[in-house]
C-alpha positions as CSV (number, residue, x, y, z in Angstrom):
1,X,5.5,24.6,-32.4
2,X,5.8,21.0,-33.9
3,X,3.0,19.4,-33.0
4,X,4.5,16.6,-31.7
5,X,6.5,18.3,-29.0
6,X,3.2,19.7,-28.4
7,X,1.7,17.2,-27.0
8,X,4.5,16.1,-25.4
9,X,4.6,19.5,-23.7
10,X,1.2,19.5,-22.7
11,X,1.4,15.4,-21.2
12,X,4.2,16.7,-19.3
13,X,2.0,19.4,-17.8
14,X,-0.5,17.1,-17.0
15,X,1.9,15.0,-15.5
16,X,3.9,17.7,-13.4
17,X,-0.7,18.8,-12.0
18,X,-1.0,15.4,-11.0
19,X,2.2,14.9,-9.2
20,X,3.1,18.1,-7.6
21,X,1.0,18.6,-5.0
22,X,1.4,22.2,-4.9
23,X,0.1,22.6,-8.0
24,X,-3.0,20.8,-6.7
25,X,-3.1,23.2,-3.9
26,X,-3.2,25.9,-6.0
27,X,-6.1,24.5,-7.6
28,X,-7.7,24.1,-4.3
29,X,-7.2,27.9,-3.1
30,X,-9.1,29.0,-5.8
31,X,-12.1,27.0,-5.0
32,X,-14.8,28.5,-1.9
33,X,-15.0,26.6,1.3
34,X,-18.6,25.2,0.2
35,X,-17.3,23.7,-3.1
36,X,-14.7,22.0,-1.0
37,X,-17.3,20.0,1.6
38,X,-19.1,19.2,-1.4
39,X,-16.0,17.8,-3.2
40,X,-15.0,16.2,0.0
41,X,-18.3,14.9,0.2
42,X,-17.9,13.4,-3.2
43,X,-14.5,11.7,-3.1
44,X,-16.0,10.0,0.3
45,X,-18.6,8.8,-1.4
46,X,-16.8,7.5,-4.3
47,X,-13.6,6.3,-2.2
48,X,-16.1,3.9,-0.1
49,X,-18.1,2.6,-3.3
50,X,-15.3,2.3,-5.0
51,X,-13.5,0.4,-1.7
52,X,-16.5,-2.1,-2.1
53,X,-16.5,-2.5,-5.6
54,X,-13.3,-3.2,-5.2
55,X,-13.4,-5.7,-2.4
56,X,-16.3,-7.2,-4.0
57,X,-14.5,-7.9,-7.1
58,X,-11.9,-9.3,-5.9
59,X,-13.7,-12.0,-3.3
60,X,-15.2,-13.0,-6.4
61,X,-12.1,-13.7,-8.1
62,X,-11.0,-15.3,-5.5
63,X,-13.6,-18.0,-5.4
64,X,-13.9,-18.4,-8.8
65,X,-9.9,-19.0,-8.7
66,X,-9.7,-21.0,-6.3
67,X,-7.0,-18.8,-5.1
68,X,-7.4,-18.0,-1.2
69,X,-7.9,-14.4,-0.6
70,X,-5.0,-13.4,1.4
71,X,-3.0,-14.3,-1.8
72,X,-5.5,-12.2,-3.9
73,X,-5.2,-8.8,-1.8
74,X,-1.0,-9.5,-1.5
75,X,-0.9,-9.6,-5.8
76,X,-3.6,-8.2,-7.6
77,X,-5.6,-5.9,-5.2
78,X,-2.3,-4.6,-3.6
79,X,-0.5,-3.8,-7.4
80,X,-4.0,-1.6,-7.6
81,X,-3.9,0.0,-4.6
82,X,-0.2,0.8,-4.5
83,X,0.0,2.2,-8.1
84,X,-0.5,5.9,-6.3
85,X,2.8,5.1,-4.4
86,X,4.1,4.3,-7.8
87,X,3.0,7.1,-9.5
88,X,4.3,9.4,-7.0
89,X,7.6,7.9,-6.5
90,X,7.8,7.8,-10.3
91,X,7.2,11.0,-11.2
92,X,9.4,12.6,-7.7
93,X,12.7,10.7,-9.3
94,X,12.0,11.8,-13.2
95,X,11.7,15.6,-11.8
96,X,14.4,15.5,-9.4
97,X,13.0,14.6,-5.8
98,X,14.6,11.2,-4.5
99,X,14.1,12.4,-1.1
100,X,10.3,12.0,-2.0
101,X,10.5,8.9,-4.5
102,X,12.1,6.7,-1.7
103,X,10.5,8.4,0.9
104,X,7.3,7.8,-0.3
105,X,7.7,4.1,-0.2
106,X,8.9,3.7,2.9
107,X,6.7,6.0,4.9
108,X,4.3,3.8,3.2
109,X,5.2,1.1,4.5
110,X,5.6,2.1,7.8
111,X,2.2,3.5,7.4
112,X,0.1,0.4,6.4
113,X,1.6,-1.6,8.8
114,X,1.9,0.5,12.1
115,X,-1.4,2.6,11.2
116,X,-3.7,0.6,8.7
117,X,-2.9,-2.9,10.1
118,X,-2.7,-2.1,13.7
119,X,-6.2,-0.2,13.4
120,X,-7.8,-2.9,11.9
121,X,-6.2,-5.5,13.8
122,X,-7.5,-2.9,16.9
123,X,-11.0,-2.8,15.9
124,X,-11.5,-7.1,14.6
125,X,-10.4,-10.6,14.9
126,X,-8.3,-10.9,12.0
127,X,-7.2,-14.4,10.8
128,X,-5.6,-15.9,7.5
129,X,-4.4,-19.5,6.2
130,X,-1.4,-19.7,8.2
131,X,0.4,-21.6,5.5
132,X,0.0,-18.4,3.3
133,X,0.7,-15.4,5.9
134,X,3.7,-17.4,7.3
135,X,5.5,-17.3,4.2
136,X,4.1,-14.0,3.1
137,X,5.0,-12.6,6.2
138,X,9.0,-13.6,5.3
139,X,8.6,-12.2,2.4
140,X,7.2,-8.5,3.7
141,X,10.1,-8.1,6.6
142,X,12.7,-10.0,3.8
143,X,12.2,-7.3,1.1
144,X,12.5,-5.0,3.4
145,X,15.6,-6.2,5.5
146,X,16.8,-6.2,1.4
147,X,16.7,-2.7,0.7
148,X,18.0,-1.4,3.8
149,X,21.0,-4.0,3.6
150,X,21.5,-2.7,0.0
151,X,21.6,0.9,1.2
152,X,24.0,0.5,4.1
153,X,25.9,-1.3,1.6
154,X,26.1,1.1,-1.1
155,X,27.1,3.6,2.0
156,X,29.6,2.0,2.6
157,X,30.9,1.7,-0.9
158,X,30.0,5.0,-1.7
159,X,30.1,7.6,1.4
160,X,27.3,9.3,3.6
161,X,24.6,10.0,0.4
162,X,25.0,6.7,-1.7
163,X,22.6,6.5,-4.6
164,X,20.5,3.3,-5.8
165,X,20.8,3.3,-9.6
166,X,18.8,1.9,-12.4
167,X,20.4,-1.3,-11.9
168,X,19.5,-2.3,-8.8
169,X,15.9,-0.6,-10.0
170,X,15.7,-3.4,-12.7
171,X,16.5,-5.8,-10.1
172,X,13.7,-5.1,-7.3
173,X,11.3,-5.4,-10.6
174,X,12.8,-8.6,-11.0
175,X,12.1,-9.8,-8.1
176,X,8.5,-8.3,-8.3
177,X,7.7,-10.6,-11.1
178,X,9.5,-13.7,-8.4
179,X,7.3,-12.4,-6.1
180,X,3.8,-12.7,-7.6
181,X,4.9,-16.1,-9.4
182,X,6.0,-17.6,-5.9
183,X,2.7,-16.0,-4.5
184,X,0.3,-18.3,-7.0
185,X,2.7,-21.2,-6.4
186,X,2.2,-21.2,-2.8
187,X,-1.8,-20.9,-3.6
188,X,-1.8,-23.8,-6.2
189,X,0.3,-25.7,-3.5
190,X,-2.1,-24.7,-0.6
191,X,-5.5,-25.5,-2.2
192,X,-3.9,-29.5,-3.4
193,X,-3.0,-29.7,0.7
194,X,-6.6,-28.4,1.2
195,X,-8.1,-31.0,-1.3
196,X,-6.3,-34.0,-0.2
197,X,-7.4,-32.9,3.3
198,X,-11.4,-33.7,2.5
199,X,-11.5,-37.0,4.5
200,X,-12.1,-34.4,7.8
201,X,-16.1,-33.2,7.5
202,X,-16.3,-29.8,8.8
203,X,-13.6,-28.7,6.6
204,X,-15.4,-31.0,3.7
205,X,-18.6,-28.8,4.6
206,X,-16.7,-25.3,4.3
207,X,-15.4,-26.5,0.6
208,X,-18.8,-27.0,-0.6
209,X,-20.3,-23.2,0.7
210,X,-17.4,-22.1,-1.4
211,X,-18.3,-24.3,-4.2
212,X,-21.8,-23.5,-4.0
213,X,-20.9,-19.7,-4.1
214,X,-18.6,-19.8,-6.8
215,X,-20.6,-19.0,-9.4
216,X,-22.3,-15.7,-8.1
217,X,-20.5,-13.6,-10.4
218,X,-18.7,-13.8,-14.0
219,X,-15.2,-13.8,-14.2
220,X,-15.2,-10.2,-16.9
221,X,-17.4,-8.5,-14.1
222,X,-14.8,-9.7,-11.2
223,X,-12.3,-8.1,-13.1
224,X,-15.0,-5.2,-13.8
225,X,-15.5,-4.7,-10.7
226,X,-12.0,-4.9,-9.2
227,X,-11.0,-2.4,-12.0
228,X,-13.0,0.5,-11.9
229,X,-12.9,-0.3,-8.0
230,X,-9.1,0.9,-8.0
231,X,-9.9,3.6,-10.4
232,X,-12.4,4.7,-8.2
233,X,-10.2,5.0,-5.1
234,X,-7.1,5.9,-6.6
235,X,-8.9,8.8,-8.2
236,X,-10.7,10.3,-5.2
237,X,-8.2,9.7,-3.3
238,X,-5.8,12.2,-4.8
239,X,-8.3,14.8,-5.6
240,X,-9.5,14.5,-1.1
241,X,-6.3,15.2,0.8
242,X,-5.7,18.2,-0.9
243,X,-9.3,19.2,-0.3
244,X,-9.2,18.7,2.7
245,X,-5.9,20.1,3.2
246,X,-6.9,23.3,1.8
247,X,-9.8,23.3,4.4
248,X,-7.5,23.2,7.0
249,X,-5.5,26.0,6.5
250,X,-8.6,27.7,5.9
251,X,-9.4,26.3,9.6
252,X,-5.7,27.7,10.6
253,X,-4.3,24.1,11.0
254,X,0.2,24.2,11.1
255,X,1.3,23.2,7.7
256,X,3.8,20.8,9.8
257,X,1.0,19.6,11.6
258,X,-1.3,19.2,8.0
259,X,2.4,17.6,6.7
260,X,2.8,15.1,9.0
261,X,-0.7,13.9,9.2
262,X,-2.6,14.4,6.0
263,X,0.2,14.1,3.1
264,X,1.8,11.6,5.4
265,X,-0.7,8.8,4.3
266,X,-2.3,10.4,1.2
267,X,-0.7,7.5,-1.4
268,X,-2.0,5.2,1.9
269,X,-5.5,6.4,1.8
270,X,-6.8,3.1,-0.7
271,X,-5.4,0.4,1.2
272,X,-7.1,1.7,4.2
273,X,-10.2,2.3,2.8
274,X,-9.8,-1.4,1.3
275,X,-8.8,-3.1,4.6
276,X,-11.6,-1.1,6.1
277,X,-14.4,-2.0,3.8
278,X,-12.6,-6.0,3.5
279,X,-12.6,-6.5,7.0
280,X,-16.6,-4.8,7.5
281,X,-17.7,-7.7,5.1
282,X,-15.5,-10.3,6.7
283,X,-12.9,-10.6,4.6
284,X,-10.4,-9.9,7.2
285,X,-7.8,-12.2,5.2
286,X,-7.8,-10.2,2.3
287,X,-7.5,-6.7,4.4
288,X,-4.4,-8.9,5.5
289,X,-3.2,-9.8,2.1
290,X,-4.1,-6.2,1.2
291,X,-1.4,-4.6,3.6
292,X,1.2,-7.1,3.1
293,X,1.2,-7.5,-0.6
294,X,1.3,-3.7,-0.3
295,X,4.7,-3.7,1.8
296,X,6.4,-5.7,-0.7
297,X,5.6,-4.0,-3.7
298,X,6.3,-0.7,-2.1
299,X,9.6,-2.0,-2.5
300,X,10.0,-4.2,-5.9
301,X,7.6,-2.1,-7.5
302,X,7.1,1.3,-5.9
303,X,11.0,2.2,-5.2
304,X,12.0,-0.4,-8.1
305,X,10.3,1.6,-10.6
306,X,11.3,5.0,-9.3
307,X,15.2,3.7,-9.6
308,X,15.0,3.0,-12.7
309,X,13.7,6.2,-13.9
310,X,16.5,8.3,-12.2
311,X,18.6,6.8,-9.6
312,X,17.6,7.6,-6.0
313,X,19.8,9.7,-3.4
314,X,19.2,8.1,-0.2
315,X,19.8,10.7,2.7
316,X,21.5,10.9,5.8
317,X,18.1,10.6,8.2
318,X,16.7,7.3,6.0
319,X,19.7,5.4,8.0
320,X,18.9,7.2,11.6
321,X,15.2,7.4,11.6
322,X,13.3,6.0,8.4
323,X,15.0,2.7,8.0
324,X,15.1,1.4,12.1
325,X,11.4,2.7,12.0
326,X,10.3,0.5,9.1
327,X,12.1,-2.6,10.2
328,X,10.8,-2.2,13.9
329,X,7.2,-2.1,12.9
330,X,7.7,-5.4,10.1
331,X,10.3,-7.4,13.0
332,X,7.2,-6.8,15.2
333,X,4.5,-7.6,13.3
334,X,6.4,-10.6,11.9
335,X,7.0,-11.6,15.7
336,X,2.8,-11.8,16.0
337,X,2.4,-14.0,13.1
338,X,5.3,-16.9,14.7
339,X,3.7,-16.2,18.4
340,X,0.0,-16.2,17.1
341,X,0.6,-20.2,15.3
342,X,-2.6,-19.4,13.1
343,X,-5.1,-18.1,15.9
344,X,-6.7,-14.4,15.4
345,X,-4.4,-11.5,16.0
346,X,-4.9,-9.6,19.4
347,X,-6.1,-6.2,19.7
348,X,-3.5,-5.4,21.7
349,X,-0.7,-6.1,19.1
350,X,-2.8,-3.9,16.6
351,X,-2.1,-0.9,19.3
352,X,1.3,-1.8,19.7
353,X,1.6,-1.3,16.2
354,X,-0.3,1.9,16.4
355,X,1.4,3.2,19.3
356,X,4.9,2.7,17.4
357,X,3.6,4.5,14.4
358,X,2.2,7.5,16.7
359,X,5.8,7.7,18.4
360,X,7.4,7.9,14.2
361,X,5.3,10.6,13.2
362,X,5.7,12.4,16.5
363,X,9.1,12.4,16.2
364,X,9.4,13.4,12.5
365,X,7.1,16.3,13.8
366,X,9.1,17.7,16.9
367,X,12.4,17.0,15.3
368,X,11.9,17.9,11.7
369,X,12.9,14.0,10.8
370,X,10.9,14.2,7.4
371,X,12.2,13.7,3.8
């Protein structure tokens, strides 16, 4: 064989191992129940130190920036952390599955905001510069009000299974790169506000701690650090929840059951990790930032990406179930950020959140609502 098709033969296998999570499985079955509590044991450990690498690196950045951290988990920490969404998607459209490819993105998006947000919003006082989650906030339940208006639209255009092509692919990445530049112009904009805001002393006082801390760590270990953090996560991550899957079966746990729970939020697994490690060492803002950032590129970026590979099929139950789930859980957390003016979130809007997310996955369960 030419040795160039070769190699391409044997990327695409590595590809198709990674992606298809039966393959993985496979894998997995051949492997005794002790190997798998030690590998489970292993992608813990490295999902949680790579989690505070990660968090680590990127508060760093932050100060050394300038930039707050809410806007540093919604760009740079969220592309990292939603690049498993992105492969997934990805590599579901290039062999066929657009069921998966689109809905992977938005069952991750319900799944950061109704389970990741609303547990740590549950469990901590979480507060952000209002001035930043305001207008990220518009921008989270705006992309996604986008996609679903661009869908019903193309229904209607096209019949009952309309299909988002390449073009309007290129277009979400457009506005991905709109996005991130919008996202640093509302920082820059932000921090002259903060400066020319000096004359009052306790905020004075809280600029110099940051000034005196900003030096703690080089900018090339930041980036370090934030790097082989996402690496790290992303990693173990993929390698757990079939592990762990596996040991369930072997526990005689439903597939459906192991479906709608575990694989559910697998691709979810680093941002809530991240929130939970951000929010442990008090950077609830970038947990925030984290989860948000992560909504909107699960759109520009995630399903973006996967329509331009090979144009998506969007089915019948994204319209009925996937689509009014999604926007419920953004309208309502959007509502907390205008009734909250600034002040901490409440627990109880993080079990609202929770409690709307139980009610989605126990309805895709008993009905069969999935992809």
């Amino acid at each position: 064989m030419n040795p160039v098709l070769l190699a391409a033969d044997r990327a695409h296998t590595w590809l198709e191992w990674l992606y298809r999570e039966e393959l993985l499985n496979q894998w997995m079955d051949g492997r005794s129940t002790p190997v798998l509590l030690a590998l489970i044991a292993v992608c813990l450990y490295v999902l949680v130190k790579g989690a505070d690498w990660l968090v680590e690196g990127a508060a760093s950045l932050a100060r050394r920036t300038g930039m707050p951290n809410i806007v540093i988990g919604a760009t740079i920490v969220s592309i990292g952390t939603t690049t498993p969404e992105c492969f997934v998607s990805v590599m579901g459209a290039v062999f066929g599955n657009s069921g998966l490819a689109l809905g992977n993105g938005v069952g991750s998006i319900i799944c950061d905001t109704g389970l990741i947000l609303g547990l740590v919003m549950a469990i901590s006082s979480l507060h952000a510069d209002p001035y930043i989650l305001n207008r990220q906030g518009r921008v989270q339940v705006g992309a996604a009000a986008m996609l679903v208006a661009l869908c019903v639209a193309l229904r209607l255009v096209q019949g009952p299974e309309p299909v988002l092509g390449r073009i309007w692919g290129a277009l979400l990445l457009v506005g991905l790169c709109a996005y991130i530049a919008k996202s640093i112009h509302w920082a820059r904009k932000r921090k002259r506000q903060l400066a020319a805001e000096q004359a009052n002393a306790a905020l004075a006082g809280d600029l110099a701690d940051e000034i005196e801390q900003i030096h703690d760590m080089p900018v090339v270990k930041s980036l370090g650090l934030l790097f082989i953090g996402v690496l790290m996560v992303i990693v173990s991550a993929r390698v757990l929840i079939p592990a762990v899957a596996t040991l369930a079966r072997r526990l005689h746990v439903p597939d459906d059951v192991i479906a709608a729970t575990l694989v559910a939020f697998g691709t979810s697994l680093p941002e809530l990790v991240t929130c939970l490690m951000a929010v442990r060492k008090g950077k609830g803002d970038l947990a925030l930032g984290n989860v948000i950032g992560a909504d909107v590129l699960n759109v520009l970026f995630v399903i973006g990406a996967a329509a331009l590979a090979r144009p998506l099929t969007v089915m019948d139950n994204f319209f009925f179930f996937h689509f009014p789930a999604m926007m419920t859980i953004l309208v309502l957390f959007r509502i907390y950020i205008h009734i909250n003016r600034g002040a901490p979130f409440k627990r109880w809007q993080g079990i609202t959140l929770l409690s709307v997310y139980g009610i989605y996955i126990l309805l895709q369960y008993a009905f069969g609502l999935g992809n």
